[in-house]
C-alpha positions as CSV (number, residue, x, y, z in Angstrom):
1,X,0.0,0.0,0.0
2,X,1.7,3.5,-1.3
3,X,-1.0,6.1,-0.8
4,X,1.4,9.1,-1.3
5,X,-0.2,12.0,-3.1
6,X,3.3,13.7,-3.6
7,X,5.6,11.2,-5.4
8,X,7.6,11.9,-8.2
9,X,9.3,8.6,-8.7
10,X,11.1,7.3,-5.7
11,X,11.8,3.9,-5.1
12,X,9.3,2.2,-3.1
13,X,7.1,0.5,-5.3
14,X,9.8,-0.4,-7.2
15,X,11.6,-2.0,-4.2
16,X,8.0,-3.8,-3.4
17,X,7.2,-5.1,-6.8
18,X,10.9,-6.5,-7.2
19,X,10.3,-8.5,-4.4
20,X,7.2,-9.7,-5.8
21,X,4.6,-8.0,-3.7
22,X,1.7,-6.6,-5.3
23,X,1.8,-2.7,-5.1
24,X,-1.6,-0.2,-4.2
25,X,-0.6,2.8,-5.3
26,X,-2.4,6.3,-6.2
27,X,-2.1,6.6,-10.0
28,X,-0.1,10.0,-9.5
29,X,3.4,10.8,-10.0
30,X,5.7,8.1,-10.2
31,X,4.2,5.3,-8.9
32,X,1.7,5.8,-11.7
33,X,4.2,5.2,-14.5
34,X,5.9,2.3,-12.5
35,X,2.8,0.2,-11.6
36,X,1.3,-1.5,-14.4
37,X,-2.1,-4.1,-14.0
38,X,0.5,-6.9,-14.1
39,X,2.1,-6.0,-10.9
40,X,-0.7,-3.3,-8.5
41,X,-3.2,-1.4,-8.5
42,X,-3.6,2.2,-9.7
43,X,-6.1,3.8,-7.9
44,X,-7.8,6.8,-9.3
45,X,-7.7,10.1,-7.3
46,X,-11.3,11.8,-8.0
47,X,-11.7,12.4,-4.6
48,X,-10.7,11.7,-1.3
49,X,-13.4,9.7,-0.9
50,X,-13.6,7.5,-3.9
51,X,-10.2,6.8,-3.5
52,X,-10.3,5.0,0.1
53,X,-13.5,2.9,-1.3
54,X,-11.0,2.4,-4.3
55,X,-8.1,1.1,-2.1
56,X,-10.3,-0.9,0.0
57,X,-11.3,-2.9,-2.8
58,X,-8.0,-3.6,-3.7
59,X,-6.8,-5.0,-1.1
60,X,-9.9,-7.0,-0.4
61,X,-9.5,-8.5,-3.5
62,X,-5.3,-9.4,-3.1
63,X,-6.8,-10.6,0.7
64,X,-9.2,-13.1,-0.9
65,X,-7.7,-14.0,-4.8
66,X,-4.2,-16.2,-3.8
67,X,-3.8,-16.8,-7.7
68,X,-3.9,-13.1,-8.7
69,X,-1.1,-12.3,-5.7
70,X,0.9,-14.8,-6.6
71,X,0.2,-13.6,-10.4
72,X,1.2,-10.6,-9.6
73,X,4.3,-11.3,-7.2
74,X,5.7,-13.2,-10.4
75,X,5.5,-9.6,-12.4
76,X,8.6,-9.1,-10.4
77,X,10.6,-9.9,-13.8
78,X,9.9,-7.3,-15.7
79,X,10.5,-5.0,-12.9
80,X,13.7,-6.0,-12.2
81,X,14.4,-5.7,-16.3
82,X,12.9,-1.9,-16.2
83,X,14.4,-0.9,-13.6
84,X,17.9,-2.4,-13.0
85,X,20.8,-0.7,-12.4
86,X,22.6,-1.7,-14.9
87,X,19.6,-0.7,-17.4
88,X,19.6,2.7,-15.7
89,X,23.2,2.6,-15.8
90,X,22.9,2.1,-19.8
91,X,20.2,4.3,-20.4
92,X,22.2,7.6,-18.7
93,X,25.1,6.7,-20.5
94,X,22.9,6.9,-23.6
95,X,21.7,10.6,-22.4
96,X,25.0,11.7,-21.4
97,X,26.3,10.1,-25.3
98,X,23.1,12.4,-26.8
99,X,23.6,15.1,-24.8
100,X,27.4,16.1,-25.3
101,X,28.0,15.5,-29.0
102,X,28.4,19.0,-30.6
């Protein structure tokens, strides 16, 4: 569960979904682009309101659905494929490459 309404892309769903947990997130910020339906739950921020309901659902459905946890849990892959270091590593190397070429 990451209900942060200011998160521009730190590293805590990442860390959760690499260890194959299923992530609850608001779908703001970074945790919006990182969360995809085969690993969470983006929960939409209309209001306040909706968005607890919106939550609770979620996790009553990970609480009741063992196959859809563990469905999720084995997303985990791709996760660790996105957002590796050495991916990241490659991918600022690429940007520094663009970047300082006259």
């Amino acid at each position: 569960m990451h209900p942060s309404l200011h998160d521009s892309g730190g590293w805590v769903c990442v860390e959760a979904m690499a260890a194959g947990r299923p992530v609850i997130c608001l779908d703001l910020g970074g945790p919006a682009l990182q969360v995809t339906e085969e690993t969470g739950f983006k929960i939409p921020t209309r209001t306040p309101e909706q968005a607890v309901v919106e939550m609770a659902k979620a996790m009553l459905r990970l609480a009741r659905d063992l196959d859809l946890r563990l469905k999720m849990g084995e997303a985990r892959r791709r996760v660790w494929e996105e957002f590796s270091w050495e991916r990241q590593g490659r991918q600022m190397k690429e940007i520094y490459r663009k970047e300082l070429v006259l």
